[in-house]
C-alpha positions in Angstrom: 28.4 18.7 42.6 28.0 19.6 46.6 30.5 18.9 49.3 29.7 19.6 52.6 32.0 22.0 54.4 32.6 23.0 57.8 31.6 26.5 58.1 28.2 26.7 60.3 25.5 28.6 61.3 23.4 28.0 64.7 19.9 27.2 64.6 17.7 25.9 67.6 14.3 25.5 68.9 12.5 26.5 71.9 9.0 26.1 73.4 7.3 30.0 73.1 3.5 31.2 73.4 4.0 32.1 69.6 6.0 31.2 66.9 8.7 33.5 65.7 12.5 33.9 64.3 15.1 35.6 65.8 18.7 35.6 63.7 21.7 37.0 65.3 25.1 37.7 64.1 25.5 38.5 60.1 22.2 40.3 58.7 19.8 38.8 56.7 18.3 40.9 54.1 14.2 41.2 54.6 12.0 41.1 57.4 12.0 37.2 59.4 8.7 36.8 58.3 10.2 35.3 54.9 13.1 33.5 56.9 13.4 30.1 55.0 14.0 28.6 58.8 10.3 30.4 59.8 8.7 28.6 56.3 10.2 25.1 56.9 8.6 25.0 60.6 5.4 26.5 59.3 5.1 23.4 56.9 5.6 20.6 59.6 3.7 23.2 62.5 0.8 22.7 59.6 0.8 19.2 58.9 1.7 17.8 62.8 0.3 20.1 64.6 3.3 21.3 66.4 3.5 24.0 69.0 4.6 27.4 68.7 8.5 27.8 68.6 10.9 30.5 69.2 13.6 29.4 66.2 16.9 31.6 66.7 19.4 31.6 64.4 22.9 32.5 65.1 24.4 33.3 61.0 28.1 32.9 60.4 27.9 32.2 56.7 27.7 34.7 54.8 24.8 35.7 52.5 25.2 35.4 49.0 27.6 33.6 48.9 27.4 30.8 46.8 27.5 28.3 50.0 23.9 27.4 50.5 23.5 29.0 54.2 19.8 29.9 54.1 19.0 26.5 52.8 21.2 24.3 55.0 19.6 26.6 58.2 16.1 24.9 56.6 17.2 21.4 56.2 18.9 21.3 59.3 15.8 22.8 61.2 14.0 20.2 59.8 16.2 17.6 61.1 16.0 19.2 64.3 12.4 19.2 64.3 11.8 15.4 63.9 14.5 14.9 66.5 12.7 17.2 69.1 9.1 16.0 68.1 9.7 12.5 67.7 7.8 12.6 63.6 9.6 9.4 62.5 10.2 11.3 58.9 12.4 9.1 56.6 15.2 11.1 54.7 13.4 11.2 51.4 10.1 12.8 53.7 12.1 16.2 55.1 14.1 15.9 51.7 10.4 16.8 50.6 9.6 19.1 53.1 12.5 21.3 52.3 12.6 21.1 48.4 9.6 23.9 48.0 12.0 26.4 49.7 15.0 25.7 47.2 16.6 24.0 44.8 19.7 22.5 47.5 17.7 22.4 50.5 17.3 18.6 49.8 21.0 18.6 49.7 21.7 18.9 53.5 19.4 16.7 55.2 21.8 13.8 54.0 24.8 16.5 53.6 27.3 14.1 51.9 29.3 14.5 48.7 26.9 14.4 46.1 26.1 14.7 42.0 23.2 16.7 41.8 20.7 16.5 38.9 17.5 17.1 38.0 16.8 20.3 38.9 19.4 20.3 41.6 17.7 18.3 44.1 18.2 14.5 43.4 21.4 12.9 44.6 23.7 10.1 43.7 26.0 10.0 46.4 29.6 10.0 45.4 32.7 8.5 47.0 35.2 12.0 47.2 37.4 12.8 50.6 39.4 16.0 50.4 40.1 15.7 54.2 43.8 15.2 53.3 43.7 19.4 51.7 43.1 22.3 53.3 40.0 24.5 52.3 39.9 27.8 52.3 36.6 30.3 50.9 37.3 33.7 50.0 34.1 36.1 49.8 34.5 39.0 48.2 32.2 42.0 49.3 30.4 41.9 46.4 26.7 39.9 46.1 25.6 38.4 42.6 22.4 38.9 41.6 20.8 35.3 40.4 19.2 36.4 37.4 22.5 38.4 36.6 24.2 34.7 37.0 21.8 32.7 35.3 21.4 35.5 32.3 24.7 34.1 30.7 24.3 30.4 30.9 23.3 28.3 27.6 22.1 25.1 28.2 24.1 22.3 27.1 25.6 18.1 27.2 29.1 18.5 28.3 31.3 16.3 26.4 32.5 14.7 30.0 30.2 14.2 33.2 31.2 15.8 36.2 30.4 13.1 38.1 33.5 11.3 36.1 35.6 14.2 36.2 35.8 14.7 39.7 37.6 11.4 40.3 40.5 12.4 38.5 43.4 13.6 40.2 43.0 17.0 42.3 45.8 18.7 39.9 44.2 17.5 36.9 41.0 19.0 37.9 41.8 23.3 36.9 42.3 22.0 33.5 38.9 19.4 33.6 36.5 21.1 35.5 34.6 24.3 35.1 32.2 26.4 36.7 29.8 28.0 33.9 28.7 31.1 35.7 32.3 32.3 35.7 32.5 33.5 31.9 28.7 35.4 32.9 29.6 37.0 36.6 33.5 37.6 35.9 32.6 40.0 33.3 30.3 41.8 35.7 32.2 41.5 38.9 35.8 41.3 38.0 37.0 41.3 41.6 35.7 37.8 42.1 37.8 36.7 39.3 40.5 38.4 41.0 40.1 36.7 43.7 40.3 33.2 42.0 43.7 34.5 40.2 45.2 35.4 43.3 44.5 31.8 44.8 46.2 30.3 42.0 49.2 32.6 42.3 49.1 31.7 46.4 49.7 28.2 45.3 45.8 26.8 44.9 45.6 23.2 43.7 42.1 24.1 42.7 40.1 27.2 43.0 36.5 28.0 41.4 33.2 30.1 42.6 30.6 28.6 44.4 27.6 28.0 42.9 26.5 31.3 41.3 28.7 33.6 43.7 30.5 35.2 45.3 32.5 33.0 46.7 35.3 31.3 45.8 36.6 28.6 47.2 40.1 27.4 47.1 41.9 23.4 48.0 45.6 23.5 49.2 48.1 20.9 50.0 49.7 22.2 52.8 48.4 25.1 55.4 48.2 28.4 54.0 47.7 32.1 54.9 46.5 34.9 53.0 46.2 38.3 54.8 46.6 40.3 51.0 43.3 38.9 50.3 42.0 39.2 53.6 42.2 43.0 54.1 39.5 43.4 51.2 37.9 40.1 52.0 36.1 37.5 54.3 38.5 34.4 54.9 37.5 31.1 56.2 40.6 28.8 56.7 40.3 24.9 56.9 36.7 25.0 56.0 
Protein backbone atom coordinates (compact mmCIF):
# COMPACT_ATOMS: atom_id res chain seq x y z
CA UNK A 1 0.00 0.00 0.00
CA UNK A 2 1.34 3.85 -0.59
CA UNK A 3 0.12 6.88 1.13
CA UNK A 4 1.40 10.05 0.26
CA UNK A 5 3.04 11.98 2.91
CA UNK A 6 4.12 15.41 3.35
CA UNK A 7 7.83 15.45 3.58
CA UNK A 8 9.27 17.02 0.11
CA UNK A 9 12.01 17.52 -1.89
CA UNK A 10 12.42 20.64 -4.55
CA UNK A 11 12.79 19.96 -8.02
CA UNK A 12 12.58 22.72 -10.91
CA UNK A 13 13.36 23.45 -14.42
CA UNK A 14 15.19 26.13 -16.14
CA UNK A 15 16.05 27.05 -19.75
CA UNK A 16 20.19 26.37 -20.04
CA UNK A 17 22.59 26.05 -23.17
CA UNK A 18 22.90 22.28 -21.91
CA UNK A 19 21.17 19.98 -20.05
CA UNK A 20 22.38 19.07 -16.55
CA UNK A 21 21.43 18.28 -12.72
CA UNK A 22 22.29 20.08 -9.96
CA UNK A 23 21.04 18.56 -6.33
CA UNK A 24 21.48 20.55 -3.21
CA UNK A 25 20.99 19.82 0.37
CA UNK A 26 21.29 15.92 1.47
CA UNK A 27 23.83 13.91 -0.86
CA UNK A 28 23.01 11.66 -3.36
CA UNK A 29 25.18 8.71 -3.70
CA UNK A 30 26.88 8.58 -7.52
CA UNK A 31 27.71 11.00 -9.95
CA UNK A 32 24.28 13.21 -11.51
CA UNK A 33 24.78 11.57 -14.59
CA UNK A 34 22.59 8.61 -13.23
CA UNK A 35 20.13 11.03 -11.39
CA UNK A 36 16.71 9.36 -11.95
CA UNK A 37 15.42 13.34 -12.37
CA UNK A 38 18.36 13.66 -15.33
CA UNK A 39 16.83 10.07 -16.96
CA UNK A 40 13.12 10.97 -16.79
CA UNK A 41 13.87 14.44 -18.77
CA UNK A 42 16.16 12.61 -21.15
CA UNK A 43 13.15 10.35 -22.11
CA UNK A 44 10.60 13.22 -22.94
CA UNK A 45 13.92 15.66 -24.28
CA UNK A 46 14.12 12.34 -26.69
CA UNK A 47 10.68 11.84 -27.81
CA UNK A 48 9.49 15.91 -27.90
CA UNK A 49 12.24 17.31 -28.73
CA UNK A 50 12.63 19.56 -25.68
CA UNK A 51 15.32 22.01 -24.96
CA UNK A 52 18.14 21.67 -22.77
CA UNK A 53 17.37 22.18 -19.03
CA UNK A 54 19.14 22.97 -15.93
CA UNK A 55 17.02 20.48 -13.38
CA UNK A 56 18.06 21.42 -9.66
CA UNK A 57 17.09 19.54 -6.98
CA UNK A 58 16.88 20.68 -3.55
CA UNK A 59 16.79 16.81 -1.30
CA UNK A 60 15.15 16.84 2.03
CA UNK A 61 14.20 13.15 2.08
CA UNK A 62 16.50 11.20 3.02
CA UNK A 63 18.11 8.46 0.93
CA UNK A 64 17.35 4.98 1.62
CA UNK A 65 14.88 5.35 3.29
CA UNK A 66 12.09 3.42 2.46
CA UNK A 67 10.06 6.75 1.36
CA UNK A 68 10.40 6.68 -2.35
CA UNK A 69 12.34 10.18 -2.76
CA UNK A 70 14.39 9.50 -5.89
CA UNK A 71 11.29 8.24 -7.57
CA UNK A 72 8.73 10.88 -6.54
CA UNK A 73 11.68 13.65 -7.68
CA UNK A 74 11.01 11.60 -11.31
CA UNK A 75 7.39 11.56 -11.33
CA UNK A 76 7.04 14.86 -10.20
CA UNK A 77 9.63 16.27 -12.86
CA UNK A 78 7.53 14.71 -15.22
CA UNK A 79 4.56 16.48 -14.13
CA UNK A 80 6.47 19.45 -14.27
CA UNK A 81 7.52 18.91 -17.63
CA UNK A 82 4.13 18.61 -19.38
CA UNK A 83 3.06 21.61 -17.37
CA UNK A 84 6.02 23.80 -18.56
CA UNK A 85 5.91 22.37 -22.26
CA UNK A 86 2.43 22.16 -22.73
CA UNK A 87 2.74 17.86 -23.94
CA UNK A 88 -0.96 17.23 -23.16
CA UNK A 89 0.25 13.65 -21.54
CA UNK A 90 -2.75 11.82 -19.88
CA UNK A 91 -1.86 10.26 -16.36
CA UNK A 92 -1.50 6.70 -17.65
CA UNK A 93 1.27 8.40 -20.49
CA UNK A 94 4.00 9.92 -17.66
CA UNK A 95 2.71 6.91 -15.51
CA UNK A 96 4.67 5.22 -18.46
CA UNK A 97 7.33 7.40 -18.85
CA UNK A 98 8.42 7.02 -15.29
CA UNK A 99 7.82 3.15 -14.78
CA UNK A 100 11.36 2.18 -16.62
CA UNK A 101 13.11 4.09 -13.80
CA UNK A 102 11.30 2.14 -10.82
CA UNK A 103 8.91 0.07 -9.58
CA UNK A 104 6.82 3.30 -7.47
CA UNK A 105 7.59 5.97 -9.84
CA UNK A 106 4.13 5.43 -11.36
CA UNK A 107 2.93 5.88 -7.88
CA UNK A 108 3.34 9.74 -7.58
CA UNK A 109 2.18 11.10 -10.70
CA UNK A 110 -1.51 10.45 -9.25
CA UNK A 111 0.12 10.41 -5.45
CA UNK A 112 -3.11 9.21 -3.76
CA UNK A 113 -3.71 6.38 -1.29
CA UNK A 114 -3.26 3.38 -3.20
CA UNK A 115 -3.11 -0.72 -3.35
CA UNK A 116 -0.35 -1.55 -5.41
CA UNK A 117 -0.02 -4.76 -7.49
CA UNK A 118 1.54 -6.16 -10.12
CA UNK A 119 4.85 -5.51 -9.83
CA UNK A 120 4.29 -2.46 -7.71
CA UNK A 121 3.16 -0.20 -10.35
CA UNK A 122 -0.71 -0.57 -11.01
CA UNK A 123 -3.03 1.16 -8.73
CA UNK A 124 -6.48 0.77 -7.37
CA UNK A 125 -7.13 3.82 -5.54
CA UNK A 126 -8.37 3.34 -2.08
CA UNK A 127 -10.54 5.45 0.16
CA UNK A 128 -8.06 5.90 3.62
CA UNK A 129 -7.66 9.50 5.54
CA UNK A 130 -5.27 9.46 8.45
CA UNK A 131 -5.42 13.40 8.52
CA UNK A 132 -7.20 13.08 11.91
CA UNK A 133 -3.36 11.28 13.41
CA UNK A 134 -0.20 12.64 13.53
CA UNK A 135 2.68 11.07 11.53
CA UNK A 136 5.85 10.86 12.47
CA UNK A 137 9.10 8.85 10.42
CA UNK A 138 12.00 7.95 12.26
CA UNK A 139 15.27 7.14 10.06
CA UNK A 140 17.77 5.52 11.63
CA UNK A 141 21.41 6.12 10.31
CA UNK A 142 21.69 2.97 8.92
CA UNK A 143 20.84 2.19 4.87
CA UNK A 144 19.52 -1.35 3.87
CA UNK A 145 20.91 -2.85 1.11
CA UNK A 146 17.91 -4.13 -1.38
CA UNK A 147 19.16 -7.38 -2.18
CA UNK A 148 19.86 -7.78 1.68
CA UNK A 149 15.95 -6.91 2.04
CA UNK A 150 14.63 -8.84 -0.67
CA UNK A 151 17.05 -12.08 0.28
CA UNK A 152 14.59 -13.08 3.11
CA UNK A 153 11.21 -12.74 1.52
CA UNK A 154 9.23 -16.06 0.28
CA UNK A 155 6.65 -15.48 -1.92
CA UNK A 156 3.28 -16.17 -0.82
CA UNK A 157 -1.08 -15.58 -0.81
CA UNK A 158 -1.71 -14.00 2.47
CA UNK A 159 -4.73 -15.43 4.02
CA UNK A 160 -6.23 -11.69 4.16
CA UNK A 161 -5.73 -8.85 1.45
CA UNK A 162 -4.20 -5.78 2.48
CA UNK A 163 -6.36 -3.93 0.69
CA UNK A 164 -9.21 -5.30 3.20
CA UNK A 165 -7.10 -4.99 6.10
CA UNK A 166 -6.39 -1.60 5.98
CA UNK A 167 -10.04 -0.57 6.53
CA UNK A 168 -10.16 -1.89 9.84
CA UNK A 169 -9.80 0.18 12.65
CA UNK A 170 -6.21 1.95 13.18
CA UNK A 171 -5.78 -0.02 16.64
CA UNK A 172 -6.69 -3.14 15.17
CA UNK A 173 -4.09 -2.78 12.49
CA UNK A 174 -0.39 -3.83 14.82
CA UNK A 175 -2.09 -7.07 15.30
CA UNK A 176 -3.46 -7.37 11.25
CA UNK A 177 -0.96 -5.91 9.26
CA UNK A 178 2.58 -6.77 8.60
CA UNK A 179 5.50 -5.61 6.88
CA UNK A 180 7.49 -8.83 5.45
CA UNK A 181 10.94 -7.32 5.26
CA UNK A 182 10.97 -6.89 8.97
CA UNK A 183 11.65 -10.67 10.07
CA UNK A 184 14.80 -10.31 7.02
CA UNK A 185 16.35 -6.60 7.86
CA UNK A 186 15.63 -6.72 11.77
CA UNK A 187 17.89 -9.53 12.04
CA UNK A 188 20.57 -7.59 10.25
CA UNK A 189 19.99 -4.11 11.50
CA UNK A 190 18.52 -4.49 14.91
CA UNK A 191 18.54 -0.72 15.52
CA UNK A 192 15.70 -0.28 13.16
CA UNK A 193 13.75 -2.72 15.08
CA UNK A 194 14.67 -0.64 17.99
CA UNK A 195 13.37 2.06 16.69
CA UNK A 196 9.88 0.53 15.96
CA UNK A 197 9.89 -0.80 19.79
CA UNK A 198 10.52 2.43 21.10
CA UNK A 199 7.49 4.04 19.08
CA UNK A 200 5.32 1.59 20.54
CA UNK A 201 6.54 2.22 24.05
CA UNK A 202 6.08 6.27 23.15
CA UNK A 203 2.51 5.48 22.66
CA UNK A 204 2.38 4.50 18.62
CA UNK A 205 -1.03 3.52 17.44
CA UNK A 206 0.76 1.90 14.61
CA UNK A 207 4.39 1.80 13.69
CA UNK A 208 6.11 -0.38 10.76
CA UNK A 209 9.22 0.23 8.23
CA UNK A 210 8.79 1.65 5.06
CA UNK A 211 9.04 -0.31 2.30
CA UNK A 212 12.40 -2.21 2.50
CA UNK A 213 14.10 0.44 5.02
CA UNK A 214 15.15 2.19 7.01
CA UNK A 215 12.65 3.93 7.97
CA UNK A 216 10.03 3.57 10.18
CA UNK A 217 7.21 5.31 10.35
CA UNK A 218 4.96 5.78 13.21
CA UNK A 219 0.70 7.19 13.48
CA UNK A 220 -0.28 8.86 16.81
CA UNK A 221 -3.41 10.15 18.24
CA UNK A 222 -2.44 13.19 19.80
CA UNK A 223 0.93 15.41 19.19
CA UNK A 224 4.00 13.81 20.29
CA UNK A 225 7.72 14.39 20.87
CA UNK A 226 10.54 12.26 20.92
CA UNK A 227 13.99 13.86 21.51
CA UNK A 228 15.46 10.05 23.06
CA UNK A 229 15.05 8.95 19.56
CA UNK A 230 16.07 11.92 17.96
CA UNK A 231 19.67 12.26 19.33
CA UNK A 232 20.60 9.02 17.30
CA UNK A 233 18.08 9.76 14.70
CA UNK A 234 16.39 11.79 11.87
CA UNK A 235 12.82 12.89 13.05
CA UNK A 236 10.17 14.25 10.81
CA UNK A 237 7.03 15.24 12.89
CA UNK A 238 3.43 15.65 11.32
CA UNK A 239 4.56 14.18 8.15
Amino acid sequence: MFYPIRLNDVVEITDAEETLCLVEGIQVPGSTEDNICLKAFKALQKDFGLPSQQITLLKNIPVGAGLGGGSSDAAHLVKLINEKFKLGLSVAAMQNYVRPLGADCAFFIENKPAFAFGKGDEFNTIAIDLSKYYLVVVKPPVHVATAVAYAGIKPMTPGRSIKDLIHLPVREWRSNLKNDFEDTVFLKYPEIGQVKSKLYQMGAVFALMSGSGSSVFAIFDQPVGLPELARDNSVFYNV
